[in-house]
Backbone as a chain_set.jsonl record, in Angstrom:
{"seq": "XXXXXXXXXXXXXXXXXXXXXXXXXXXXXXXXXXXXXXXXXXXXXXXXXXXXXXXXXXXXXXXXXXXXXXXXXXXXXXXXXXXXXXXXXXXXXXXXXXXXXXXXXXXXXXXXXXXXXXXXXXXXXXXXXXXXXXXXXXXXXXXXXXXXXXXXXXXXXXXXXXXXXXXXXXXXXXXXXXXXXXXXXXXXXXXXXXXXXXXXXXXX", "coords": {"N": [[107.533, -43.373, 217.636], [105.112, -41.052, 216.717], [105.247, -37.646, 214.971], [106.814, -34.126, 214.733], [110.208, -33.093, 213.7], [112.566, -31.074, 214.5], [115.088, -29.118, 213.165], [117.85, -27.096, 214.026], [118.838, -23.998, 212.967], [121.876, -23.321, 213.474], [123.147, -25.066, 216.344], [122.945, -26.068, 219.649], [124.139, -27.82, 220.53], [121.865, -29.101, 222.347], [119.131, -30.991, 223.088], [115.571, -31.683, 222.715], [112.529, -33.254, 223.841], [109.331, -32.839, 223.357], [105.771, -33.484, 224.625], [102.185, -33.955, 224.209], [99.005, -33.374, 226.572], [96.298, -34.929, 227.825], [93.727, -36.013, 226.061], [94.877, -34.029, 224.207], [96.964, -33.288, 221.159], [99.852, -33.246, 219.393], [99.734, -30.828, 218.48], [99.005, -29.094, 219.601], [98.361, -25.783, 220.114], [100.158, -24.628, 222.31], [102.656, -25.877, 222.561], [103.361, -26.039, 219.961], [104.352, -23.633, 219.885], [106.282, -23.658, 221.665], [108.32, -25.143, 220.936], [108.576, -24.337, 218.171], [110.505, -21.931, 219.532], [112.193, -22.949, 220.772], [113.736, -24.169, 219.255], [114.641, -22.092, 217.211], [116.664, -21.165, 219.013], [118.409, -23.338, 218.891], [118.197, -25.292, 219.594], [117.432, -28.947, 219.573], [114.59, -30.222, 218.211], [111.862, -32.702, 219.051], [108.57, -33.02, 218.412], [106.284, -34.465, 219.43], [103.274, -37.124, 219.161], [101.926, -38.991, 221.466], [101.694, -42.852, 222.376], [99.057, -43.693, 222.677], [97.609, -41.844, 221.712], [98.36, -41.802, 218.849], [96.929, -44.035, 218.37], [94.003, -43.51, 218.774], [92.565, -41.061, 217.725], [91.176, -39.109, 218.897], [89.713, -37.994, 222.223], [90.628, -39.072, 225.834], [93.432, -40.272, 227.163], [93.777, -44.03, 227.336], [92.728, -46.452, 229.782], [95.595, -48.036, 231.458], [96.904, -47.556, 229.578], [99.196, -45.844, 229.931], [101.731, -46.941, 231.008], [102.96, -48.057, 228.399], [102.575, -45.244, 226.814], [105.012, -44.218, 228.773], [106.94, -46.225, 227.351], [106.945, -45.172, 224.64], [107.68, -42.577, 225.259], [110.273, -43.029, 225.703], [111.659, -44.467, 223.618], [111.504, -42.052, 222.26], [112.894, -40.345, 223.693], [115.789, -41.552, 223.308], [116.218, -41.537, 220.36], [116.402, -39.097, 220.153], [118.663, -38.634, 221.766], [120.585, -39.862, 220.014], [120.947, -37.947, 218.047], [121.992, -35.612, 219.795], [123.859, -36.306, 221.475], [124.902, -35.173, 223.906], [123.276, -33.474, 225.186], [119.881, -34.045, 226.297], [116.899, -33.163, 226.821], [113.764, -33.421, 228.41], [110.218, -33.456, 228.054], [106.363, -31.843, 229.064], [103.371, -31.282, 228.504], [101.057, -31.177, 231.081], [99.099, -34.381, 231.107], [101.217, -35.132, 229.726], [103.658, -34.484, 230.823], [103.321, -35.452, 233.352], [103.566, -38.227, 232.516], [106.533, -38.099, 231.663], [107.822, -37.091, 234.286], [107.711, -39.121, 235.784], [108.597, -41.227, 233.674], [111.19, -40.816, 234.234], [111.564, -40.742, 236.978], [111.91, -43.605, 236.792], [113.847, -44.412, 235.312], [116.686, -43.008, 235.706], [119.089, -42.122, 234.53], [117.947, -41.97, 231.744], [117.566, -39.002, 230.31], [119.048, -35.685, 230.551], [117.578, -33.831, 231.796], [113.867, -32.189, 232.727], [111.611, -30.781, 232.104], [108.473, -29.489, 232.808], [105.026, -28.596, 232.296], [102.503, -27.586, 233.624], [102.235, -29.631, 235.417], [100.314, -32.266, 236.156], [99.102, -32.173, 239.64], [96.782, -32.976, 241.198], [93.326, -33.87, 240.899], [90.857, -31.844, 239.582], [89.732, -29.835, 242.479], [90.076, -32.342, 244.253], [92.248, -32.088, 246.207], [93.672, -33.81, 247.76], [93.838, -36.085, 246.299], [96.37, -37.054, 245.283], [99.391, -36.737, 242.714], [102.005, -37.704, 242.803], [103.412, -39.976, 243.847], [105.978, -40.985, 242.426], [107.687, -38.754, 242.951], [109.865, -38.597, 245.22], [111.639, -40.387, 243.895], [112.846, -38.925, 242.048], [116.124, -38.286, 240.267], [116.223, -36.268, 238.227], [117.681, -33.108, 237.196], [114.61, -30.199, 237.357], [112.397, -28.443, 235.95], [109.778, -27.029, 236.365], [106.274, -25.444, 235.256], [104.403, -23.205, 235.764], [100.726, -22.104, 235.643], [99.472, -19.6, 237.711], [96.34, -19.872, 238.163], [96.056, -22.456, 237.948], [93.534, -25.207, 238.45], [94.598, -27.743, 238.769], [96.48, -27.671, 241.031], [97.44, -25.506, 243.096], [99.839, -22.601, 243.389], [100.758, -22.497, 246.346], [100.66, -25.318, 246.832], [101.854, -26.491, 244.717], [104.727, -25.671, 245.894], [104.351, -27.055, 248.072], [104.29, -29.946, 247.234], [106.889, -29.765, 245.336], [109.132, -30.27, 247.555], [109.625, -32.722, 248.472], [111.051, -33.895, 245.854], [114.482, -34.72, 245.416], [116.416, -34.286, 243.727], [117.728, -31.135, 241.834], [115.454, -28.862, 241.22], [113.484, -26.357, 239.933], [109.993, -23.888, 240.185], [108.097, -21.961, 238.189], [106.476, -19.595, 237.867], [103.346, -18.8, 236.041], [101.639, -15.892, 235.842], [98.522, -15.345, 236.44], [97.671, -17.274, 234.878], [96.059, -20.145, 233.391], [95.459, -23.746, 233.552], [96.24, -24.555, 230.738], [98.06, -22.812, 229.996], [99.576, -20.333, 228.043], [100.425, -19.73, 224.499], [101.761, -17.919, 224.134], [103.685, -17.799, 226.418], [105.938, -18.463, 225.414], [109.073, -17.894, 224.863], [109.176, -16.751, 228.077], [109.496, -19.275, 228.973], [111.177, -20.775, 227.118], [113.596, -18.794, 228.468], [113.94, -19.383, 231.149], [114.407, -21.866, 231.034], [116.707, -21.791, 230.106], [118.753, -20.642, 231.627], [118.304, -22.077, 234.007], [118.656, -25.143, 233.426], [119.816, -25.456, 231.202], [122.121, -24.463, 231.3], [123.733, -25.824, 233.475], [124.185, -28.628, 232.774], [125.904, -30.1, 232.381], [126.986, -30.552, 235.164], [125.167, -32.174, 236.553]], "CA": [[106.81, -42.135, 217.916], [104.901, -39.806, 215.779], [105.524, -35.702, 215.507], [107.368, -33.225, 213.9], [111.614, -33.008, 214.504], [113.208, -29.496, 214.236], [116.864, -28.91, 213.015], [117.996, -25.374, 214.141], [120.016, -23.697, 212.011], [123.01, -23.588, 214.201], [122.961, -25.795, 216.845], [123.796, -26.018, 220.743], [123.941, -29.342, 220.971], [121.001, -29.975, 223.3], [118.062, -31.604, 222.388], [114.231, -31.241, 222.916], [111.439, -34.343, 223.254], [108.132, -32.549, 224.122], [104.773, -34.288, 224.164], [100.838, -33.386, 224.525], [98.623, -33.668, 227.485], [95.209, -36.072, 227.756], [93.0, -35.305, 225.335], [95.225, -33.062, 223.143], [98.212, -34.199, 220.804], [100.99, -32.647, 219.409], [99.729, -29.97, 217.113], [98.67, -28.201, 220.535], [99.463, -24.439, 220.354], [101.443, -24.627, 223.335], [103.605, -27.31, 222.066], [103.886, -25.548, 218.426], [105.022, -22.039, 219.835], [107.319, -23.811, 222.389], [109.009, -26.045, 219.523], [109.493, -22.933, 217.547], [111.155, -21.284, 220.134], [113.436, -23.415, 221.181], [114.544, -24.721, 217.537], [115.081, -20.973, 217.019], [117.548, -21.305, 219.904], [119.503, -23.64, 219.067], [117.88, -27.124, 220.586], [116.78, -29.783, 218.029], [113.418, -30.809, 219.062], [110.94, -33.725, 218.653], [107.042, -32.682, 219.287], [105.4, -35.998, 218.666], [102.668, -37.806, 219.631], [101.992, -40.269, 222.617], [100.982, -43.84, 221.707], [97.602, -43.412, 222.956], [97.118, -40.537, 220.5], [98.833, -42.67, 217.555], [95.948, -45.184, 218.277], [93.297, -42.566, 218.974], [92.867, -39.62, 217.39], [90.765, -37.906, 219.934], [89.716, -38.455, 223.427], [91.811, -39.159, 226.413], [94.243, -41.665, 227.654], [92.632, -45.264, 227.946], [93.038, -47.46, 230.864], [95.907, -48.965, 230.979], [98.008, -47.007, 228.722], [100.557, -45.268, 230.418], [102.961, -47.646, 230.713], [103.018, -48.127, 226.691], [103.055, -43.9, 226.756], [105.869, -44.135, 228.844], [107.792, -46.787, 226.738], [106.949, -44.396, 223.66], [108.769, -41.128, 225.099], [111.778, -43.696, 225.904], [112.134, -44.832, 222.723], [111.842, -40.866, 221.352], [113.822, -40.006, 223.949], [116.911, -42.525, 222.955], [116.819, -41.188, 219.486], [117.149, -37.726, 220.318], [120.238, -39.028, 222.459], [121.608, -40.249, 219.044], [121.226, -36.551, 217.47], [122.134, -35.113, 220.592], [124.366, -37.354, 222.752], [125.46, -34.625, 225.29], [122.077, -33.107, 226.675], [118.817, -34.265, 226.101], [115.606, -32.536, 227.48], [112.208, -34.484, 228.161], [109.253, -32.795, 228.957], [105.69, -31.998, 228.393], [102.184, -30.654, 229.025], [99.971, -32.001, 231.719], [99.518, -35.601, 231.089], [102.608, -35.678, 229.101], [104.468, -34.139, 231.635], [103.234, -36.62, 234.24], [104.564, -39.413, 232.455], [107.839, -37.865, 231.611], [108.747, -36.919, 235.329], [107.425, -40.856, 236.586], [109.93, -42.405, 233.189], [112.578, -40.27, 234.521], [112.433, -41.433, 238.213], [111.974, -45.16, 236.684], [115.249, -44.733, 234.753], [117.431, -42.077, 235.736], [119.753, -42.014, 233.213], [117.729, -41.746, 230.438], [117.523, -37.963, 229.813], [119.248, -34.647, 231.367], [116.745, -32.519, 232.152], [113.226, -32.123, 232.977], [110.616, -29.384, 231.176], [106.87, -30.218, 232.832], [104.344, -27.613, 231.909], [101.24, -27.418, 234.075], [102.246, -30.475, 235.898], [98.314, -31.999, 237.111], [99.404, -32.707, 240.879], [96.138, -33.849, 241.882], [92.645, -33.591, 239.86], [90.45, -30.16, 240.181], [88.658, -29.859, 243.506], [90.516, -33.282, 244.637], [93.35, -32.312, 246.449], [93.833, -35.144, 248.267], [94.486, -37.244, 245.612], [98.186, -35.947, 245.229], [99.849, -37.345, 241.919], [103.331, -36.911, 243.65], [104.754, -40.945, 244.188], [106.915, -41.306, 242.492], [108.72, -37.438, 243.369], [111.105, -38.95, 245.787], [112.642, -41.214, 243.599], [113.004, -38.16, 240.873], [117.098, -37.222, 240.405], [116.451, -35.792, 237.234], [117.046, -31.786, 237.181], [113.691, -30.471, 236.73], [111.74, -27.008, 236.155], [107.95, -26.995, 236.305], [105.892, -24.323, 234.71], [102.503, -23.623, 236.467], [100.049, -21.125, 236.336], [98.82, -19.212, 239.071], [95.232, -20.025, 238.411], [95.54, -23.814, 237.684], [92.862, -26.026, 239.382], [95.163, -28.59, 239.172], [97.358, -27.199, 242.183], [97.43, -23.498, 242.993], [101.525, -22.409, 244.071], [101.501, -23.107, 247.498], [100.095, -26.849, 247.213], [103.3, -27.405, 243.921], [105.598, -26.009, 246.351], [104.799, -28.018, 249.266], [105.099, -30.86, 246.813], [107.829, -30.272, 244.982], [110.201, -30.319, 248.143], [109.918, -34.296, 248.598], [112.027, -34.22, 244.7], [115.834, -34.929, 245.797], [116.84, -33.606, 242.914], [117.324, -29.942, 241.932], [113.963, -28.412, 240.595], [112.245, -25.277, 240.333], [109.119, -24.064, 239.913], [108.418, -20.899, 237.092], [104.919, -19.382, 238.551], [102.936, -18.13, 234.965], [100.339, -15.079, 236.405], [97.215, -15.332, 235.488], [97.216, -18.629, 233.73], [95.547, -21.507, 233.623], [96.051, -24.801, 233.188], [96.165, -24.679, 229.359], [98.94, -21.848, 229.715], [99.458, -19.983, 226.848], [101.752, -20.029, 223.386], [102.887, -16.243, 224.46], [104.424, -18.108, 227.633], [106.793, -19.864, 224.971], [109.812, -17.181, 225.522], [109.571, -16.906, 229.007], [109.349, -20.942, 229.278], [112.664, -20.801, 227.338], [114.656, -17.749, 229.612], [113.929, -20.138, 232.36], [115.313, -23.46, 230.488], [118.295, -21.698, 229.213], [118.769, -20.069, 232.915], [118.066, -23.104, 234.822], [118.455, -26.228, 233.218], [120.42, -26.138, 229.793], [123.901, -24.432, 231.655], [124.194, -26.704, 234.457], [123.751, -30.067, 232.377], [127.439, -31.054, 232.656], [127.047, -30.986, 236.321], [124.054, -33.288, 236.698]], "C": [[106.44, -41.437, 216.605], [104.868, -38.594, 215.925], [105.865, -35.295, 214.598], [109.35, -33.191, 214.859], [111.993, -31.691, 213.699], [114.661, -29.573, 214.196], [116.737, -27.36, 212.96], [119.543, -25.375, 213.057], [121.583, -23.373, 212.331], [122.637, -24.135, 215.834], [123.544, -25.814, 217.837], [124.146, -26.904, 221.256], [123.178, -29.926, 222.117], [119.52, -30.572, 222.199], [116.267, -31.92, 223.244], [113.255, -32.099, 223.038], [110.361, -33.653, 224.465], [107.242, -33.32, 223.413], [103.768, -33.555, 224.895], [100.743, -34.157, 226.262], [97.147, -34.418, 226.997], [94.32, -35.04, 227.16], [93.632, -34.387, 224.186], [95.944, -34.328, 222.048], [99.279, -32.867, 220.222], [100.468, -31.113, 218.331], [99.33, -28.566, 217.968], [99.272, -27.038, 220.334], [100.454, -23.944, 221.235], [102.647, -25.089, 222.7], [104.422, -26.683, 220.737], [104.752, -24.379, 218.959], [106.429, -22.778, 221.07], [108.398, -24.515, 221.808], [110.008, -25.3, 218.705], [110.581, -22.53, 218.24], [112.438, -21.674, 220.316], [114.527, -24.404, 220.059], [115.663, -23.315, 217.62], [116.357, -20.442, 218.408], [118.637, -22.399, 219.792], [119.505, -25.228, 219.251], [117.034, -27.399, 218.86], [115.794, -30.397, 219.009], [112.334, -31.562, 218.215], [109.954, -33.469, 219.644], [106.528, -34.0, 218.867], [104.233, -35.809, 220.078], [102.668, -39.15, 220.695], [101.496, -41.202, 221.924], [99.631, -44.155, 221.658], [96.826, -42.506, 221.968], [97.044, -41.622, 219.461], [97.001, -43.533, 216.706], [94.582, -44.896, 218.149], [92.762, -41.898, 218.476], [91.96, -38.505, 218.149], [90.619, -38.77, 220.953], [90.716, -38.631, 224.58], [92.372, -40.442, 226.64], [93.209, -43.337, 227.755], [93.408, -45.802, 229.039], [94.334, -48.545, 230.875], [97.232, -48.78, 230.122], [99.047, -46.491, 228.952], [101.7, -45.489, 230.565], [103.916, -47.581, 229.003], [103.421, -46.296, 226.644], [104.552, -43.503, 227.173], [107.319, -44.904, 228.292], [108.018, -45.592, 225.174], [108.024, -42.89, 223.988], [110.215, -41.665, 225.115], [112.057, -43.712, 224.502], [112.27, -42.925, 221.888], [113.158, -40.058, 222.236], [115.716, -40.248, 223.224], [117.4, -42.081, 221.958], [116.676, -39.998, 219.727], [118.815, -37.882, 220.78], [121.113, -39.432, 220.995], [121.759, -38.801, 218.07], [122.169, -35.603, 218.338], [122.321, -35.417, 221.664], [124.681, -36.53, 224.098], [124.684, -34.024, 226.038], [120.272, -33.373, 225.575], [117.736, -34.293, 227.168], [114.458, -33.416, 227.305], [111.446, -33.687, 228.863], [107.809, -33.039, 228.213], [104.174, -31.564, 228.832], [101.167, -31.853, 229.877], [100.079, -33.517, 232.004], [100.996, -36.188, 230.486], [103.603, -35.442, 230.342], [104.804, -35.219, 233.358], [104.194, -37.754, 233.968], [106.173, -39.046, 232.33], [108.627, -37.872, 232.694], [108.477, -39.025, 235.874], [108.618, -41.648, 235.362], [111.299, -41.547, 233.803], [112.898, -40.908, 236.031], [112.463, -43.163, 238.293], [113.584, -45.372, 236.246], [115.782, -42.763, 234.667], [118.329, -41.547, 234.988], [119.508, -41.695, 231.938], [117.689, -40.359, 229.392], [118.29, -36.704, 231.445], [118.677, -33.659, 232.373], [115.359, -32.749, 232.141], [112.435, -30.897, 232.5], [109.016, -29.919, 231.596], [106.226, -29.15, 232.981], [102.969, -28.397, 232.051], [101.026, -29.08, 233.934], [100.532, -30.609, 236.635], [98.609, -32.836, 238.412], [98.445, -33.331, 241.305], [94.576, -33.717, 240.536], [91.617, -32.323, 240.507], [89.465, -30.675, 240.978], [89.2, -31.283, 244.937], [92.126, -32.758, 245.157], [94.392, -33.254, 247.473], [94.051, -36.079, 247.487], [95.839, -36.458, 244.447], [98.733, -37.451, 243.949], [101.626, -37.536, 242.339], [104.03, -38.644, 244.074], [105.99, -41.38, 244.099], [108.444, -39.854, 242.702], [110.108, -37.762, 244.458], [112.146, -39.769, 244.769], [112.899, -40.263, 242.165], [114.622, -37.487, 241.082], [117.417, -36.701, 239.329], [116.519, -33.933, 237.496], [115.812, -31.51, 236.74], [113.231, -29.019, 236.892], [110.569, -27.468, 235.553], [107.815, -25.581, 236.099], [104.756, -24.839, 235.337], [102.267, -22.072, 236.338], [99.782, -20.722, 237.209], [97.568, -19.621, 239.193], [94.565, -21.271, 237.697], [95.062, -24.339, 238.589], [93.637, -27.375, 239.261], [96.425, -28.595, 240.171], [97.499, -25.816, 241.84], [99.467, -23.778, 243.763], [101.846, -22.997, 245.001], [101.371, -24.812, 247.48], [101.673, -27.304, 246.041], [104.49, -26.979, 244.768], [106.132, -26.482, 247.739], [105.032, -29.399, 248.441], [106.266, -31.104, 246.086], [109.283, -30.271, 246.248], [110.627, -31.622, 248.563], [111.07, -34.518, 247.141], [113.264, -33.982, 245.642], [116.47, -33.653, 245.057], [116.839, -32.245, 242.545], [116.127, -29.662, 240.94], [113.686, -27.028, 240.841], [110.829, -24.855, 239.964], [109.526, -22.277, 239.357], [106.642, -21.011, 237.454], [104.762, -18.225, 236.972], [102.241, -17.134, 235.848], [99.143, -15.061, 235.403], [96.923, -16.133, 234.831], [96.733, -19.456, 234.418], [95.963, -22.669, 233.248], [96.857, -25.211, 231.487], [97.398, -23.513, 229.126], [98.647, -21.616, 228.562], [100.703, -19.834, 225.834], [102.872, -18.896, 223.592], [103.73, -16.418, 225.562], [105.788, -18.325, 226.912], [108.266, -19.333, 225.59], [110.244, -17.093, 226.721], [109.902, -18.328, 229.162], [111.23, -20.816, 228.702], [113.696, -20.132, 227.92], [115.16, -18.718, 230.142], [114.933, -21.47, 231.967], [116.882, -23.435, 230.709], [119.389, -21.46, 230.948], [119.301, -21.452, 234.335], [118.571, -24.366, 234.659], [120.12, -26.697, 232.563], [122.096, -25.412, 230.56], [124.309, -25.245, 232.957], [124.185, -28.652, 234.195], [125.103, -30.907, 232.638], [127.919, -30.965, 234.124], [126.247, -31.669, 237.199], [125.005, -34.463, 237.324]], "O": [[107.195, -41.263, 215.648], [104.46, -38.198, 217.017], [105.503, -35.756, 213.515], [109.627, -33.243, 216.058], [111.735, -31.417, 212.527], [115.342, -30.044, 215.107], [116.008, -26.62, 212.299], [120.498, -26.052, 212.676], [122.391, -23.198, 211.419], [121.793, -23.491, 216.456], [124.754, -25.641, 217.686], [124.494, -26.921, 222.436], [123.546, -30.906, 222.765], [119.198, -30.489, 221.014], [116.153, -32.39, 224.377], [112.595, -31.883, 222.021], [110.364, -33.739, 225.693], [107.379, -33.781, 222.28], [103.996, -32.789, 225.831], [101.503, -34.872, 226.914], [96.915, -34.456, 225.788], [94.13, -33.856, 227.438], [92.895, -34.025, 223.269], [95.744, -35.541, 221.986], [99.327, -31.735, 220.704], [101.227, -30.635, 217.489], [99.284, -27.423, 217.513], [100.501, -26.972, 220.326], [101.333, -23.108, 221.028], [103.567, -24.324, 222.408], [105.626, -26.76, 220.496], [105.856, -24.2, 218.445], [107.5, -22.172, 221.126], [109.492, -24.386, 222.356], [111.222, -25.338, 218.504], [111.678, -22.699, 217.708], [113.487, -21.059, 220.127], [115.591, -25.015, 220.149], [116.861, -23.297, 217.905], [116.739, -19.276, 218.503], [119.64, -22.374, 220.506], [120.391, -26.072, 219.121], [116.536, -26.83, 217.889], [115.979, -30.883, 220.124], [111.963, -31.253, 217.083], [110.0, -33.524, 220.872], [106.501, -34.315, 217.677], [104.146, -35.14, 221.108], [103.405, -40.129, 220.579], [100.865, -40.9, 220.911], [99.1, -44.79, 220.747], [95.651, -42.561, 221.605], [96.02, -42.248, 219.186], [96.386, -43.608, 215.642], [93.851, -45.698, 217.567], [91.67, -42.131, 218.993], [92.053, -37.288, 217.994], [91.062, -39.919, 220.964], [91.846, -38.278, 224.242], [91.845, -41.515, 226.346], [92.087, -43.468, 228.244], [94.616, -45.605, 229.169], [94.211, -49.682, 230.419], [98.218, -49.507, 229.998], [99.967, -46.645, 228.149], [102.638, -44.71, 230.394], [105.042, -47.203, 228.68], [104.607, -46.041, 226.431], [105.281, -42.798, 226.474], [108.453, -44.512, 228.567], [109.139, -45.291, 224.764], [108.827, -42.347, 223.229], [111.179, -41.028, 224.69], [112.822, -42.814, 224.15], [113.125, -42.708, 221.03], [114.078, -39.407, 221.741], [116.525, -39.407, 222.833], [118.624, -41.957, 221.912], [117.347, -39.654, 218.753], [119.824, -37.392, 220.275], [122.331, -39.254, 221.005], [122.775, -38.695, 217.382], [123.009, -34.896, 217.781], [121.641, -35.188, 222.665], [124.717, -37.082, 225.198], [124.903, -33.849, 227.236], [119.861, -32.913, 224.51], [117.62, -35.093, 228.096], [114.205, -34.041, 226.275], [111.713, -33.23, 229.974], [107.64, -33.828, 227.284], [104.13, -31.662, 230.058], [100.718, -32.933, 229.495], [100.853, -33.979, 232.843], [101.618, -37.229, 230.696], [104.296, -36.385, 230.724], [105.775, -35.52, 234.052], [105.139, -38.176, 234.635], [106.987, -39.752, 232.925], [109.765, -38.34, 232.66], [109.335, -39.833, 236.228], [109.419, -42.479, 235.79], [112.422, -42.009, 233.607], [113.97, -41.416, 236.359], [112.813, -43.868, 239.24], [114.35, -46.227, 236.69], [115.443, -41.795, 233.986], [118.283, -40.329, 234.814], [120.323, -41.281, 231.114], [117.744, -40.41, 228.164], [118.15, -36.796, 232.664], [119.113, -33.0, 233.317], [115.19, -33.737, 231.428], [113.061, -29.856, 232.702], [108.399, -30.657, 230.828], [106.7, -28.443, 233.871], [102.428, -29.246, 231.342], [100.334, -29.73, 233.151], [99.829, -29.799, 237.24], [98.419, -34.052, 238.381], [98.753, -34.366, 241.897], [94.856, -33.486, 239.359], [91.638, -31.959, 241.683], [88.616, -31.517, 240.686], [88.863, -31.256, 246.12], [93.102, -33.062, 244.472], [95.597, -33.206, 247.72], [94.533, -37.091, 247.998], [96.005, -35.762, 243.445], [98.569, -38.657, 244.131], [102.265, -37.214, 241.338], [105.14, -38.622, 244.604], [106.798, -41.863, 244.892], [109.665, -39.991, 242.618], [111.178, -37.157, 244.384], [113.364, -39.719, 244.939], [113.159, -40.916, 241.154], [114.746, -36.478, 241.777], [118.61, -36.51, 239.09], [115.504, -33.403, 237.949], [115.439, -32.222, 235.808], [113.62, -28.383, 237.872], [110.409, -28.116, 234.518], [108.599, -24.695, 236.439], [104.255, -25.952, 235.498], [103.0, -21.135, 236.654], [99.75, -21.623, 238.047], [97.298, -19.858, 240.371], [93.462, -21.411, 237.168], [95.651, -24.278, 239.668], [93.03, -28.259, 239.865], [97.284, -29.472, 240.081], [97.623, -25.199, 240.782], [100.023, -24.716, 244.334], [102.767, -23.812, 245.048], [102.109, -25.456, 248.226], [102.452, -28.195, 246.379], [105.46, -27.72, 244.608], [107.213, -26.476, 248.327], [105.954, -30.086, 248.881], [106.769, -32.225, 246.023], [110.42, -30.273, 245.776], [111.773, -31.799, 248.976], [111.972, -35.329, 247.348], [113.167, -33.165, 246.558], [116.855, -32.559, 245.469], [115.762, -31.778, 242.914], [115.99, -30.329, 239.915], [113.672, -26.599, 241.995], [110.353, -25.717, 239.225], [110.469, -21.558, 239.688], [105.857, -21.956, 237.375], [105.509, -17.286, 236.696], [102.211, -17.629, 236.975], [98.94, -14.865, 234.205], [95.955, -16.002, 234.082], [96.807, -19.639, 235.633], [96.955, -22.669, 232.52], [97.793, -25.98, 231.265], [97.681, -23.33, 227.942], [97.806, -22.235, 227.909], [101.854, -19.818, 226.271], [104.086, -18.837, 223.399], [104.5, -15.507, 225.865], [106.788, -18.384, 227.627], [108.768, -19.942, 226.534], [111.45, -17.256, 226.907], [111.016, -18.402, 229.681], [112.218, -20.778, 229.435], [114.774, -20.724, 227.971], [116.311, -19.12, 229.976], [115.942, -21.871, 232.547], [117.764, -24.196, 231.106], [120.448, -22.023, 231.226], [120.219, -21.577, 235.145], [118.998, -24.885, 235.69], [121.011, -27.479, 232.892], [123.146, -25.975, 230.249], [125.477, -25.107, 233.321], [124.181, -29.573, 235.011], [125.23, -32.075, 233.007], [129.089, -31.247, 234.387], [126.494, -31.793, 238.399], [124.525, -35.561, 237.605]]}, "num_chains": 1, "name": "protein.A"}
């Protein structure tokens, strides 16, 4: 993987692997102010790049790639696990976030926690084509961040789908945002983590 890795200056021993969405990469202002944040808390975090990016440098995903994307967060995942053997976070905007929750219900084990920010449930105008298969087989804890005024699922449509996840999940409704949320979310995004996620990891 390529990115940026953050050492906080005292340390809670969790650990952080966020990634872009299609079309972006890691340098996204989302990504940067949510990095910050949660360094400045305590979590050691890896913003990298997907392999598609690597190969890329603009445009979106190619055909084909996702698999390879999702071998790439494994392998960043893994070495976070060696910085930060006792909780390690995977998450990630949009397309990133897609693949993160689908490698998590491929291999359950591989990470603690779940962070998907402006999950794209179906595509805008298409809500019938529901991104949502592999959600049953998801027992990763998980908190989704969504705007209120994403065309890629409005509230009620993420929380009729997220009730097929097994696993515990919630959903963190932005107001007024859009898909692209914003960097001033970063704060609230971590409340919610710290709230939700990062004190119940040793009962996963």
């Amino acid at each position: 993987m390529r990115g940026w890795l953050y050492a906080p200056v005292t340390t809670n021993g969790a650990g952080l692997v966020i990634t872009h969405g299609a079309g972006s990469n890691c340098e996204s202002p989302l990504l940067v102010a949510v990095a910050e944040a949660f360094a400045g808390a305590g979590f050691h975090v890896l913003r990298c790049d997907l392999p598609y990016r690597q190969e890329h440098p603009s445009g979106p995903p190619r055909p084909g790639s996702a698999e390879r994307d999702r071998e790439g967060l494994a392998r960043a995942a893994a070495a976070m696990r060696d910085i930060t053997p006792e909780f390690v976070l995977l998450g990630g905007h949009s397309y990133g976030s897609r693949q993160s929750a689908m490698l998590a219900a491929e291999s359950p084990d591989l990470v603690d926690g779940l962070l998907l920010l402006s999950y794209p449930l179906h595509p805008p105008r298409k809500p019938d084509q529901l991104r949502t298969q592999h959600f049953p087989g998801l027992r990763t804890p998980s908190l989704f961040v969504h705007g209120t005024r994403d065309p890629f699922g409005n509230p009620r449509e993420m929380q009729t789908a997220l009730a097929a996840i097994p696993a515990r999940h919630q959903l963190l409704l932005l107001e007024k945002m859009g898909h692209e949320l914003s960097p001033n979310a970063a704060p609230a995004i971590l409340r919610e983590t710290a709230c939700y996620l990062f004190p119940n990891a040793s009962s996963k």
